[in-house]
C-alpha positions in Angstrom: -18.5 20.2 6.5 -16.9 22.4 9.5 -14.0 24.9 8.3 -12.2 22.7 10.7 -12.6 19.5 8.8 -10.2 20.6 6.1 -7.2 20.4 8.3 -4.7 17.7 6.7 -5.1 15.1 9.4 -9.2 15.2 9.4 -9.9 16.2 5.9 -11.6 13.0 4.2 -11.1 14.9 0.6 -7.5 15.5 1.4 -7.0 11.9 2.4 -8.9 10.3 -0.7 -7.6 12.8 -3.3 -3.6 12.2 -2.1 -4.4 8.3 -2.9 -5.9 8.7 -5.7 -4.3 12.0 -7.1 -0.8 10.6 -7.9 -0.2 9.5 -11.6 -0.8 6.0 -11.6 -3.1 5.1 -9.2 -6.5 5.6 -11.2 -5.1 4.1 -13.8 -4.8 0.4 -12.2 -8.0 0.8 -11.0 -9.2 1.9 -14.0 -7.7 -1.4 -15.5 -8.1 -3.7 -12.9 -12.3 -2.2 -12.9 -12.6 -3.8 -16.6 -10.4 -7.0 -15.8 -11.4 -9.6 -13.7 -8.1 -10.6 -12.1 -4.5 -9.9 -13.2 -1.2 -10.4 -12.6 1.8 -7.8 -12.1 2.8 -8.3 -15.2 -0.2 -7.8 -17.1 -1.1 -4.7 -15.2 2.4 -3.5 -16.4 1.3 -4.7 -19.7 -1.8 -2.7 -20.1 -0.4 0.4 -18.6 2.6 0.0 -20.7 6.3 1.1 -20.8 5.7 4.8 -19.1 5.7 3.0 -15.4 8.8 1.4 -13.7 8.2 -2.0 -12.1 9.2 -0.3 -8.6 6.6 2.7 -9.5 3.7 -0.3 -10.0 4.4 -2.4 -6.6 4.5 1.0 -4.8 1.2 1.8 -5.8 -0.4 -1.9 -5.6 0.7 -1.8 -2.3 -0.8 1.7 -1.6 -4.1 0.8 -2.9 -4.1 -2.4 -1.1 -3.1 -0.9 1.7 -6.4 1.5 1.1 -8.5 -1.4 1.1 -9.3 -0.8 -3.1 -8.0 -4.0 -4.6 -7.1 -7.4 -2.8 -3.8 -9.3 -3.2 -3.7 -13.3 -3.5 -0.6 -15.0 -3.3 -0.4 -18.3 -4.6 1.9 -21.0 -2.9 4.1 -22.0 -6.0 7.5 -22.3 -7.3 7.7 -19.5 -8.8 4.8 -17.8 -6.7 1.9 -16.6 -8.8 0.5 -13.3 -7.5 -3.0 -12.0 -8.6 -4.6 -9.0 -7.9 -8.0 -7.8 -8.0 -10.4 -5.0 -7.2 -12.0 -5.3 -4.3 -16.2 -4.2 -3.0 -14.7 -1.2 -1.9 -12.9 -0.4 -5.3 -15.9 -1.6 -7.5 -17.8 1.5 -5.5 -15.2 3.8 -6.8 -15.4 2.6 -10.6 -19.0 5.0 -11.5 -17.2 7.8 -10.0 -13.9 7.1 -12.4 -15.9 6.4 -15.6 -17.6 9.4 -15.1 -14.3 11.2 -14.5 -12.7 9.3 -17.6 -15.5 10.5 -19.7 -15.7 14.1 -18.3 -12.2 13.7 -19.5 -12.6 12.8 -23.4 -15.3 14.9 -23.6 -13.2 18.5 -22.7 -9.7 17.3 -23.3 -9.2 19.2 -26.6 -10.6 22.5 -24.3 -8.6 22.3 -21.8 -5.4 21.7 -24.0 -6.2 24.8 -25.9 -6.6 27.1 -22.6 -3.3 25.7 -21.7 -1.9 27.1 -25.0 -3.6 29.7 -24.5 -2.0 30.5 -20.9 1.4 28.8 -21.6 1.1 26.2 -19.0 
């Protein structure tokens, strides 16, 4: 990749890691990888009470919005929205699980260098 590349408008890695960096994004993917289809409130569910329902749309909407999981809106009284992830998503899921595993495997090391450096 040209040094020129990295600039914030042009740098893919920039552009991928900003999505996918913030605190809950991986984590509905994560879920919505092992799951065939859910609605809001089960994806609230499974993250659990750490997430505000305003936190969860913004971020359905941002993934959405990244082509990673597909929205279908039901016409009902009350509407029923589901979501899934999409082809584009499902390509991303290796990469996580590898990530989640990398994870579990040197949590417990990377704890201790924190301790060990006050961070």
């Amino acid at each position: 990749m040209k040094k020129t590349e990295f600039n914030a408008d042009a740098c893919p890695i920039r552009t991928v890691l900003d999505r996918l960096g913030d605190k809950w994004s991986l984590l509905v993917l994560s879920i919505l990888g092992q799951k065939t289809k859910l609605r809001f409130n089960e994806i609230n569910k499974e993250i659990g009470p750490d997430i505000s329902q305003k936190m969860l749309t913004v971020t359905l909407r941002s993934l959405e919005a990244d082509g990673l999981i597909k929205r279908k809106v039901f016409a009902e009284v009350p509407p029923r929205v589901e979501y899934e992830i999409s082809d584009l998503g499902k390509s991303l899921i290796p990469h996580l699980d590898g990530l989640v595993v990398w994870a579990l495997d040197n949590i417990k090391t990377i704890k201790k260098s924190r301790e060990k450096h006050k961070v």
